[in-house]
C-alpha positions as CSV (number, residue, x, y, z in Angstrom):
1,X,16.7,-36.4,-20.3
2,X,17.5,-32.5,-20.4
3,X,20.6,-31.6,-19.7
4,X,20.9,-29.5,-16.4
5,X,23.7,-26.6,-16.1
6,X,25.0,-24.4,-13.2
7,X,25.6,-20.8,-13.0
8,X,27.2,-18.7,-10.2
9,X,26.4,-15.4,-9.1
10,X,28.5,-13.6,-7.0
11,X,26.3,-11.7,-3.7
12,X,29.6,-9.9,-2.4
13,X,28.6,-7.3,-0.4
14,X,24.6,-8.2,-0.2
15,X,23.3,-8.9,3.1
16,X,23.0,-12.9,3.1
17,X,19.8,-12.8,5.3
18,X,18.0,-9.5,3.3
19,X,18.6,-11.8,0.3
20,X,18.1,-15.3,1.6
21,X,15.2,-14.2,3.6
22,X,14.2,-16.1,6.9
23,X,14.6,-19.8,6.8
24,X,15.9,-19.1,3.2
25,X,12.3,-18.2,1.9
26,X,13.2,-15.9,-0.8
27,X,15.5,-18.6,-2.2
28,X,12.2,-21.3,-1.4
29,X,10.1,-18.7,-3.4
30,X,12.5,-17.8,-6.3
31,X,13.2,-22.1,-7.2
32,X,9.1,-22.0,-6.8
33,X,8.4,-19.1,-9.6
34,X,11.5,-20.6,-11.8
35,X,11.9,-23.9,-11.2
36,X,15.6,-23.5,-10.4
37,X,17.4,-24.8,-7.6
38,X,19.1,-21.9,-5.5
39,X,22.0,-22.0,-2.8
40,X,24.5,-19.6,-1.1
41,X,27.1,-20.3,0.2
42,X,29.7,-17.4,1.3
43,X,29.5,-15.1,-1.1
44,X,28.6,-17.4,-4.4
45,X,25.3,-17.7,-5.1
46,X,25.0,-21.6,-7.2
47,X,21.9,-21.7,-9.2
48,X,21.4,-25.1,-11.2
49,X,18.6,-25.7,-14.1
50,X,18.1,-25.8,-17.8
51,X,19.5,-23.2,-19.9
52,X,16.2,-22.0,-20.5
53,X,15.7,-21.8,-16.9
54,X,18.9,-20.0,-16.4
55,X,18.9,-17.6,-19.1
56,X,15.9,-16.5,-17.3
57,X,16.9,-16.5,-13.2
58,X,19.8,-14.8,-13.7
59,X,18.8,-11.4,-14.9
60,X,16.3,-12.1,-11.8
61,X,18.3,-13.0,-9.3
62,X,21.1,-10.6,-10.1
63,X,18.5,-8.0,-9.6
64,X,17.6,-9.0,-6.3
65,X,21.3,-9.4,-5.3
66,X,21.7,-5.5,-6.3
67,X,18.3,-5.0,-3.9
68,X,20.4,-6.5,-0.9
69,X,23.0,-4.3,-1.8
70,X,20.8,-1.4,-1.4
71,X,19.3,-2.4,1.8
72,X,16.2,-2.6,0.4
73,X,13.2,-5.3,2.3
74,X,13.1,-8.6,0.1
75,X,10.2,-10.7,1.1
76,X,8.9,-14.3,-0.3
77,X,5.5,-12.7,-1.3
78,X,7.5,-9.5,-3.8
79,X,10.1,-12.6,-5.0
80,X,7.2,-14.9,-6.5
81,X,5.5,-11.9,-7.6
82,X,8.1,-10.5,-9.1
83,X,10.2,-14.1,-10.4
84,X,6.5,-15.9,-11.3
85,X,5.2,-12.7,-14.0
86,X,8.6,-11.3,-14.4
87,X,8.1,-7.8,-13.6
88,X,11.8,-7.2,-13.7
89,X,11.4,-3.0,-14.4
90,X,11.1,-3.5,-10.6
91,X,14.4,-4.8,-9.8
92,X,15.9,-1.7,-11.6
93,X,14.7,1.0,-9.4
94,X,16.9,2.8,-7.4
95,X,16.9,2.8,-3.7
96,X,15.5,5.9,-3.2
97,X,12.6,5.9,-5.8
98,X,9.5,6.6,-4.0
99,X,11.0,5.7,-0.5
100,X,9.6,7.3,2.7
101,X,11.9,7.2,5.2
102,X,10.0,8.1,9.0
103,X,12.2,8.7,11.9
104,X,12.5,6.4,14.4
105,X,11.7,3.7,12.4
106,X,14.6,0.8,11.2
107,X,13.1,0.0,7.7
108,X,12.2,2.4,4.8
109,X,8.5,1.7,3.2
110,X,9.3,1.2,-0.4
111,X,6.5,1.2,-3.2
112,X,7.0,-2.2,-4.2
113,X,5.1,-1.8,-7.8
114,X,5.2,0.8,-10.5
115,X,1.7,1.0,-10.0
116,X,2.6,2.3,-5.8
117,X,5.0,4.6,-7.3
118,X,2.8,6.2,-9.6
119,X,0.3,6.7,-6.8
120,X,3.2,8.1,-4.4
121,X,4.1,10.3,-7.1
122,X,0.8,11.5,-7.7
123,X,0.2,12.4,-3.7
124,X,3.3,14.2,-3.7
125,X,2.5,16.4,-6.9
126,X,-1.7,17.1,-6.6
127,X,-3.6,18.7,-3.6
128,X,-6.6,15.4,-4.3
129,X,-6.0,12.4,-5.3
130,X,-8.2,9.2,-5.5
131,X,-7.1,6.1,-5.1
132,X,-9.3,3.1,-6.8
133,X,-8.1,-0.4,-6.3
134,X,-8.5,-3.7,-4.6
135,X,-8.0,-5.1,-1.9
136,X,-3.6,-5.5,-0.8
137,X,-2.6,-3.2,-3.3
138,X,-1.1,-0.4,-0.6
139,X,-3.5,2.2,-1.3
140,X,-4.6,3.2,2.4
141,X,-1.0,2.2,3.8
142,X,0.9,4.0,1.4
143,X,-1.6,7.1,2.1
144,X,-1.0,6.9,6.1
145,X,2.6,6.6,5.0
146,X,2.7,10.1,3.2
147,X,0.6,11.6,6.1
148,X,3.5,10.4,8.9
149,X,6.1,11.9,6.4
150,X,4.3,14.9,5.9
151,X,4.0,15.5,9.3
152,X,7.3,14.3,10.5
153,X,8.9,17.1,8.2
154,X,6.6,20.0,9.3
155,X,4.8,20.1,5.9
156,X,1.5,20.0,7.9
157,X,0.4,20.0,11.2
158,X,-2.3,17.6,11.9
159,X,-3.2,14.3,10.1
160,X,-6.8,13.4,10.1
161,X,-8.0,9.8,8.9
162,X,-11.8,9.3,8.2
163,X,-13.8,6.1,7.8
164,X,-17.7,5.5,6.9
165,X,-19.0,3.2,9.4
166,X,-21.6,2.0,7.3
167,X,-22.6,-1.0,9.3
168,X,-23.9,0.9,12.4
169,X,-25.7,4.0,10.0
170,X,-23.2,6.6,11.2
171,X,-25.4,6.8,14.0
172,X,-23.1,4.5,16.5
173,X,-25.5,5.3,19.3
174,X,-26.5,1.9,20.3
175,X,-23.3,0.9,20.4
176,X,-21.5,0.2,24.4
177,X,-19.0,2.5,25.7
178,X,-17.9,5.8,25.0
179,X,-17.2,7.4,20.9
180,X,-13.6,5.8,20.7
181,X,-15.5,2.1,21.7
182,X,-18.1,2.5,19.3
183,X,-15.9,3.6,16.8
184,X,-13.2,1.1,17.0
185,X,-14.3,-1.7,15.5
186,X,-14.7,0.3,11.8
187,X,-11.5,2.8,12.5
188,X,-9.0,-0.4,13.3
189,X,-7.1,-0.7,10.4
190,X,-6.5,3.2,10.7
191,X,-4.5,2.1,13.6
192,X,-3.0,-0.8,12.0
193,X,-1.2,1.5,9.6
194,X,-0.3,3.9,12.3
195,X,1.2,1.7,14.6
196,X,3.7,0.0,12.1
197,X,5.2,3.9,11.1
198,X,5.4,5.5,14.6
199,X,6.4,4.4,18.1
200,X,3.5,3.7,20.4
201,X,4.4,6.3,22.5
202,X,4.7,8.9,19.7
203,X,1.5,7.8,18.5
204,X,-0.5,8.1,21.9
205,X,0.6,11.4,22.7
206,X,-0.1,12.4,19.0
207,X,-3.3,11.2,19.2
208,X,-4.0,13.2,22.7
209,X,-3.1,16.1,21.4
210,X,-5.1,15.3,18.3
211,X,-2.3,16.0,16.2
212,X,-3.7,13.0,14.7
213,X,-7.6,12.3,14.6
214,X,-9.2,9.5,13.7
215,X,-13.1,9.3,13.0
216,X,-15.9,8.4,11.5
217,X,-16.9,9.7,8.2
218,X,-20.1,11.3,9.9
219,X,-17.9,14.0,12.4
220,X,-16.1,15.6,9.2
221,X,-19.3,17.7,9.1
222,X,-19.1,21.0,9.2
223,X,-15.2,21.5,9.7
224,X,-12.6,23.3,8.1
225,X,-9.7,21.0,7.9
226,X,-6.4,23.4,7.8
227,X,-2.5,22.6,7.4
228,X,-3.5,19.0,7.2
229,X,-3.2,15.5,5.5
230,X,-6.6,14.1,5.5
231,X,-7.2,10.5,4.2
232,X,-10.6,9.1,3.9
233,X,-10.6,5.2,3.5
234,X,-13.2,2.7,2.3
235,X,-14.7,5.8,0.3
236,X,-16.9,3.3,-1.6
237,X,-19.0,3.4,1.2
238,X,-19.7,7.2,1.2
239,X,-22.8,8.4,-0.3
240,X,-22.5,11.3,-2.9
241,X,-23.8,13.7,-0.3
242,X,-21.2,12.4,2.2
243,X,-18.2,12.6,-0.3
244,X,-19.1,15.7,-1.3
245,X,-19.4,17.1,2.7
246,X,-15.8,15.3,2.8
247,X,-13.9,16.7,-0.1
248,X,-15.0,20.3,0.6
249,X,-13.3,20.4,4.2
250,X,-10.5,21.3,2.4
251,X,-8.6,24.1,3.5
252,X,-5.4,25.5,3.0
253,X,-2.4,23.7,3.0
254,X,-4.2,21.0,3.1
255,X,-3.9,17.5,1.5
256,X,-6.7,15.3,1.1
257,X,-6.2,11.2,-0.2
258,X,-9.6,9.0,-1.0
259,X,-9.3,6.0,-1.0
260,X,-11.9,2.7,-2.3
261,X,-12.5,-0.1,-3.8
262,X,-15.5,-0.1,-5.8
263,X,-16.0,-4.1,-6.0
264,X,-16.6,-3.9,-2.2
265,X,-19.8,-1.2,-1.8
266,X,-21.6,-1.8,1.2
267,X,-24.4,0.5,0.4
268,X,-27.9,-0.4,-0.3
269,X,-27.4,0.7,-3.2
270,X,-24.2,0.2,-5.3
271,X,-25.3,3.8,-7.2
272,X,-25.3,6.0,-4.0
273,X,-21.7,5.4,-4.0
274,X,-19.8,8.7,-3.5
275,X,-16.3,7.3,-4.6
276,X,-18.3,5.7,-7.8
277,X,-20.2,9.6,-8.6
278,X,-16.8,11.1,-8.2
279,X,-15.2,9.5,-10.9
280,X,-18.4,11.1,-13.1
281,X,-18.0,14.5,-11.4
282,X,-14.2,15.1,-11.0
283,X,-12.1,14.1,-13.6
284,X,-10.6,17.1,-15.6
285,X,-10.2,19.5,-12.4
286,X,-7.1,20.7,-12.2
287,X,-5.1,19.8,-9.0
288,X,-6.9,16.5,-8.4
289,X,-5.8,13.2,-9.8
290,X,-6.9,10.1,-9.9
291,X,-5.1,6.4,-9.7
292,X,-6.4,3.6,-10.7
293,X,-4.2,0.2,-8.6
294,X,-4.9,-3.3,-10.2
295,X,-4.4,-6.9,-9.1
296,X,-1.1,-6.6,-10.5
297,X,-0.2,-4.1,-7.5
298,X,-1.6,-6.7,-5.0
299,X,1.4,-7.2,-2.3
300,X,0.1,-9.4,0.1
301,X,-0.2,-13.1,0.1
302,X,0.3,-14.8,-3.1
303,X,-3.6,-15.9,-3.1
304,X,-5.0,-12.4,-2.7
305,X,-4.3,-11.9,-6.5
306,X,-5.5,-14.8,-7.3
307,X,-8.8,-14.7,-5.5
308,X,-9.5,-11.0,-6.8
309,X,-9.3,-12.9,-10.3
310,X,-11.5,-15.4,-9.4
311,X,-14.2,-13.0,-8.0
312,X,-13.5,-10.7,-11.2
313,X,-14.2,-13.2,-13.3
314,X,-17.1,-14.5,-11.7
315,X,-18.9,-11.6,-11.6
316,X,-17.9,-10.7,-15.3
317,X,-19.5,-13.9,-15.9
C-alpha cells in the first residue's frame, strides 16, 4: 500500500472564495488534475497524497494561493488546465502583466496564457496584427478588450468591429427587418464581447452615436477608417479581394486587429481565403505582426482542447 503524507500550506491573506472557487471547484478541479485531496480550513490549506503527488501540488497550489493574493480571477477551467499540463510559468506572472483594466467594470481581463500575452503585447506595439487560432483561445475577446481600453483612455475615438456574413452572400437582402435584423444573427458574438466590458447603458448610447459600429464585412467599402480600433473577426471567411478592401481602410491613428481561424473556412473554396493569402502576402512588412494561438491557449471548457485535437488529428489523418 503506498504510504500517503500531508502537507500544509498556509492561504493567509488569499481570498478563501477567489481560491476555493464556487462550491469549492477550484479545489474539485486541482485533486482532479493531481490526484491530491485538497481542504481549507481558516487559513491552512491541508493537502494529503503521495510524496510524489505532493512534491508536485505544492509548487502548484502555492502559486495559486499567491493569485488570490493578487486578486486575480481563478476559475476550475485555468486550474485543470494549468494543474493537468503543468504550465506553472503562468502562476508566476505578476498581477499586472497584460491586464486591461475598463472602468466601471469589477474584474480585470487577464491573459490567462503566455500565448494571450504575447498577442496583447503584440496589439499594443504594431499598427496590424493577425491573429490565427482556434476556436476558445481569446483572440476576438482579447481584441474587443484592447478596443474598450483604447477607447476608454482617449487613444482613439471610435471602435469599429467587422464580420463576413458569408452565409447570406453579403447581400442580406432577403433577409426580414431592417440592416441591424439582418445582420444580427452573424454580428452576435460582437456583442457578446461588448456587453461583458461595458455597461448596457454605456454601450447603447455608444453605439447611437456610433462611437462603436458594428457591421458586416461588405459596408467597410469604400471608407476611411480614422482615430480608430478596427477588428475584423472570422477573417477566414474573407476573400482576398475583401481582405484586401479591409486592411486598406486604414487611416491614421488607426489600429486594425484580424482575426481567424483557418480550420473553419466557410468559403467555397478554402483557397479564396483572404486571412489564408495574407499570410503569403504580408509577412516581413514592417508594423504588422502576426500571432499564431494554439490549443494550448484554449480557455474554455476543458473538452474544447480536446475536441480541436481530435478534429486535428483526424483531418491529419
Amino acid at each position: 500500500m503506498t504510504e500517503e503524507f500531508r502537507h500544509t500550506i498556509s492561504a493567509e491573506g488569499a481570498d478563501p472564495l477567489l481560491l476555493a472557487g464556487v462550491n469549492d471547484g477550484n479545489f474539485a478541479e486541482l485533486q482532479r488534475a493531481l490526484g491530491v485531496r485538497v481542504s481549507q480550513r481558516g487559513d491552512v490549506i491541508n493537502v494529503s497524497g503521495t510524496q510524489a503527488q505532493l512534491d508536485r501540488a505544492t509548487p502548484i497550489i502555492q502559486g495559486f494561493v499567491d493569485m488570490a493574493r493578487a486578486g486575480q480571477p481563478i476559475e476550475p477551467e485555468d486550474v485543470f488546465r494549468i494543474a493537468s499540463e503543468g504550465h506553472t510559468s503562468e502562476l508566476a506572472v505578476t498581477r499586472d502583466a497584460g491586464k486591461i483594466v475598463l472602468p466601471g467594470q469589477r474584474r480585470a481581463i487577464i491573459p490567462k496564457t503566455p500565448g494571450q500575452r504575447e498577442y496583447l503585447s503584440l496589439i499594443q506595439e504594431h499598427d496590424v496584427v493577425i491573429g490565427i487560432g482556434p476556436a476558445g483561445t481569446g483572440k476576438t475577446y482579447l481584441a474587443v478588450a484592447k478596443a474598450v481600453e483604447a477607447l476608454s483612455r482617449k487613444q482613439v475615438k471610435r471602435i469599429v468591429l467587422a464580420r463576413p456574413a458569408v452565409e447570406a452572400g453579403e447581400s442580406l437582402g432577403f433577409l426580414p427587418g431592417d440592416l441591424q435584423q439582418k445582420v444580427d444573427p452573424y454580428l452576435r458574438p460582437l456583442y457578446d464581447a461588448l456587453e461583458d466590458m461595458m455597461s448596457h447603458e454605456r454601450m447603447q448610447k455608444a453605439l447611437e452615436t456610433r462611437t462603436i459600429e458594428i457591421a458586416p464585412l461588405a459596408y467597410m467599402r469604400g471608407r476611411t477608417l480614422s482615430d480608430a480600433f478596427i477588428i475584423l473577426d472570422e477573417a477566414q471567411n474573407a476573400t482576398g479581394a475583401q481582405m484586401k478592401m479591409f486592411l486598406t481602410r486604414l487611416g491614421m491613428n488607426s489600429k486594425v486587429v484580424v482575426t481567424g481561424d483557418k480550420t473553419q473556412v466557410d468559403l467555397p473554396r478554402r483557397e479564396d481565403s483572404g486571412l489564408i493569402q495574407i499570410e503569403r502576402v504580408l509577412p516581413g512588412i514592417d508594423g504588422i505582426a502576426f500571432h499564431y494561438l494554439t490549443d494550448e491557449d484554449v480557455v474554455r471548457h476543458r473538452l474544447v482542447k480536446d475536441i480541436i485535437r481530435a478534429y486535428a488529428e483526424d483531418q491529419a489523418g
